[in-house]
C-alpha positions in Angstrom: 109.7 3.0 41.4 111.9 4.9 43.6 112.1 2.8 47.6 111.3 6.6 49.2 108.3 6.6 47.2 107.1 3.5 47.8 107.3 3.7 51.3 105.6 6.9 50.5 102.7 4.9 48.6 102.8 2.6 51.6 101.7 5.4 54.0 104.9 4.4 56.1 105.9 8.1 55.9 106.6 11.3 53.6 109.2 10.9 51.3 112.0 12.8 53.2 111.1 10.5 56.4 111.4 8.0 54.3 114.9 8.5 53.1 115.5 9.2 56.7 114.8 5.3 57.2 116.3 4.2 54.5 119.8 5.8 55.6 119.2 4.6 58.9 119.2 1.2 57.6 115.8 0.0 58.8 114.6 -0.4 55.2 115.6 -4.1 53.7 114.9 -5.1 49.9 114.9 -9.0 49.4 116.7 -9.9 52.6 119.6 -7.1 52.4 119.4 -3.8 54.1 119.5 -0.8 51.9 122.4 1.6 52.4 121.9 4.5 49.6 119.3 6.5 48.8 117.5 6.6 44.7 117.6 2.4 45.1 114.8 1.6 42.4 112.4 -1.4 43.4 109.5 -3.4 41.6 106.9 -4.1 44.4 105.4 -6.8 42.3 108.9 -8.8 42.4 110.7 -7.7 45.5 110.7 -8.2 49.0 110.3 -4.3 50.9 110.5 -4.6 54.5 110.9 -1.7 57.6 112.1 -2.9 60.7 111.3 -6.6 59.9 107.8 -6.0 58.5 107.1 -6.8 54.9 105.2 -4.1 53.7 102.5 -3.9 50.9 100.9 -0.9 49.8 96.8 -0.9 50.4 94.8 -2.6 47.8 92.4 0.3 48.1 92.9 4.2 49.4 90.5 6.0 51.4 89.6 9.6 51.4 87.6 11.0 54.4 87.3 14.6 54.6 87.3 15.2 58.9 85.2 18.5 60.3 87.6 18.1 63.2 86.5 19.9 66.2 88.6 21.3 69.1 90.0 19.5 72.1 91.1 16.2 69.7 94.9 15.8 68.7 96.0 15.5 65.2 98.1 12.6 65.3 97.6 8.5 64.7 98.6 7.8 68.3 99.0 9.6 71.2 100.6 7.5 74.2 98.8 9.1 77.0 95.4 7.9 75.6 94.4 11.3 74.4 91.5 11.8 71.8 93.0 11.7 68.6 91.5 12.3 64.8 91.8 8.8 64.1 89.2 8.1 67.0 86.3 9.7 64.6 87.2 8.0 61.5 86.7 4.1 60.3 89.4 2.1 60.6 91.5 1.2 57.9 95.4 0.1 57.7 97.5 2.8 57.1 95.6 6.0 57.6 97.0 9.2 58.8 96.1 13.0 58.7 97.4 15.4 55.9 99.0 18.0 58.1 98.5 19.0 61.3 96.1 20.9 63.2 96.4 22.0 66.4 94.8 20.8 69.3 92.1 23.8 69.6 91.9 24.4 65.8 89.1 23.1 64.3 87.8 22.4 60.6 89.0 20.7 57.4 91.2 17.7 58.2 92.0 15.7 55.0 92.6 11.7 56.0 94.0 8.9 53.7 96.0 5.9 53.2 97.1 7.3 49.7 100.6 8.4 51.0 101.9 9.5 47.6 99.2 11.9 47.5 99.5 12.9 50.9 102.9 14.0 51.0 102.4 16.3 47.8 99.5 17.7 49.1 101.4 18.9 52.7 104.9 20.3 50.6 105.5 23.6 50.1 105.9 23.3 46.5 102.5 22.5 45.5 101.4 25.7 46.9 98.3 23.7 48.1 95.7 26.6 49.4 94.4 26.1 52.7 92.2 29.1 54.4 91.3 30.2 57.6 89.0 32.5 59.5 90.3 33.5 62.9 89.2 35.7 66.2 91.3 37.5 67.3 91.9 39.8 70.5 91.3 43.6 69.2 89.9 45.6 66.8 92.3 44.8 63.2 92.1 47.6 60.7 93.0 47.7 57.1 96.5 48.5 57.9 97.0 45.6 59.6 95.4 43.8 57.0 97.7 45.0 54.4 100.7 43.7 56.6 99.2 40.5 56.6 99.1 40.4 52.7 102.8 42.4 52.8 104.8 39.5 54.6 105.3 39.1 58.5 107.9 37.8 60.4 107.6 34.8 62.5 110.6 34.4 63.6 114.2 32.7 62.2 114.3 35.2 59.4 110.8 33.3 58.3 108.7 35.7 56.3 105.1 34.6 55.7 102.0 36.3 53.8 98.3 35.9 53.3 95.6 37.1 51.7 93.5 38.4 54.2 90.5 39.8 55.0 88.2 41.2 57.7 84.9 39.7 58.0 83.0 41.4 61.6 83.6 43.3 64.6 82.1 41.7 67.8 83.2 42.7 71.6 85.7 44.7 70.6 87.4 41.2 68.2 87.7 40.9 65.0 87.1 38.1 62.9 89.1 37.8 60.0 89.7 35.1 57.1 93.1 34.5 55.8 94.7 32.1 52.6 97.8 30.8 53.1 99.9 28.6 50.5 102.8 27.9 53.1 102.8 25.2 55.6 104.8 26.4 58.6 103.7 25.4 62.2 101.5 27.1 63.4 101.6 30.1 61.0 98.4 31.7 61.2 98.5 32.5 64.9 102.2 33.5 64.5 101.4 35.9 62.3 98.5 38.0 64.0 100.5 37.4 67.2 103.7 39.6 65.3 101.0 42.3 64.4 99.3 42.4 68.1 96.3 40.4 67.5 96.6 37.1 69.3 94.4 34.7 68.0 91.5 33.6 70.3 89.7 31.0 68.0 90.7 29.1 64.5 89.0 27.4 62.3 90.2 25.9 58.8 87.3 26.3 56.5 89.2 25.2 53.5 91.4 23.0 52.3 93.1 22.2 49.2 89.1 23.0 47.5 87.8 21.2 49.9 85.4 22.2 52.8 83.3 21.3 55.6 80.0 22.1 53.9 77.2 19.8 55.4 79.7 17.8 58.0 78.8 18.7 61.4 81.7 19.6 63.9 83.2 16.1 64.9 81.5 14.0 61.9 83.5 12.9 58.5 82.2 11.9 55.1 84.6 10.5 52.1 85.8 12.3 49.1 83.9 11.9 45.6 85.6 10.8 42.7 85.6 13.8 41.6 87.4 15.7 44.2 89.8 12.8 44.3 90.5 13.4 40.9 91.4 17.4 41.7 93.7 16.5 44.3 95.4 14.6 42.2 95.6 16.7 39.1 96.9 19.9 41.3 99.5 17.9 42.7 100.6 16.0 39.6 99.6 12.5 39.7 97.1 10.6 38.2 95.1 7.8 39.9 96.6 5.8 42.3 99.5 8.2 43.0 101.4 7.7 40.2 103.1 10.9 38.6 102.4 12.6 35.5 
């Protein structure tokens, strides 16, 4: 197994942070500090530590699907003793949030240990779908609609698309679902704020299949087998996170 990827496994960090460790020589294999990346290791027979820590990967993953409501941060620690998403879930070595939402987003939230997974799940190249319904300031007609589907800038000659929708009318808003495959920061309100609609209110109702259906705002529950399985077949691997 590659080191990146079992760092990855690990839940230490995505694979690209990983090799970002790696290079910065914080990643030691059987008391000698790795100084390329693609060094192949057998976990079962070496020594794999970061920064001094021998690390193992968990003996068991954990799925929780997180209905995450606003005002909490997406992160595993914050250092000014903020609510975070890890404040609503069990505790269990290694966990971190798939993504990121922002602080007054609410909705899906995957959470796990399984960092192979993970990662594939939040690159661009699985196309994962993730979908959104959004208020936003204004009245949105079709045309508007249709640039949404046609590609918008947001910036840095970045040019997004969604499929899109409009859902109601109330107060002179609109409320509007969109289905975005990219990941980019903070995408959906950057591109109704390049159109004229800022967004007022967002909520992620889906999330690679996955939704909120019978979670109240602020509660969790864990993944079935079944939609374990899903996740891993639409990103490639087969159970425990190992590839195809």
């Amino acid at each position: 197994m590659q080191l990146n990827k079992y760092l990855a496994l690990c839940g230490i960090a995505s694979r690209r942070k990983a090799n970002a460790l790696i290079l910065q020589r914080r990643v030691w294999v059987n008391g000698k500090p790795v100084e390329r990346l693609g060094v192949i290791v057998n976990p079962e027979a070496d020594s794999i530590a970061l920064d001094g820590n021998i690390l193992r990967a968990p003996d068991r993953f954990y799925y929780f699907l997180l209905n995450k409501p606003a005002g909490v941060l997406t992160t595993v620690y914050d250092s000014r003793g903020r609510k975070t998403v890890m404040d609503l879930v069990p505790v269990h070595k290694g966990l971190y949030p798939v993504g990121r939402l922002d602080k007054d987003t609410e909705g899906v939230l995957l959470i796990t240990n399984d960092g192979n997974l993970a990662y594939r799940l939040a690159h661009p190249k699985y196309k994962i779908e993730k979908v959104y319904e959004a208020w936003v300031s204004g009245k949105m007609k079709p045309k508007h609609i249709e640039k949404l589907r046609s590609g918008v800038s947001i910036g840095q000659n970045v040019i997004v698309n969604g499929e899109a929708k409009i859902l109601r009318y109330k107060n002179g808003n609109t409320l509007i679902e969109i289905r975005i495959h990219q990941g980019k920061k903070r995408q959906v309100k950057r591109m109704c704020k390049a159109i004229g609609f800022p967004v007022l209110s967002l909520t992620r109702t889906c999330f690679a299949g996955l939704t909120a259906e019978g979670v109240p705002r602020g509660t969790y529950r864990e993944l079935a087998s079944e939609e374990i399985c899903n996740l891993y077949r639409m990103t490639g691997l087969t159970e425990y996170g190992r590839d195809h």
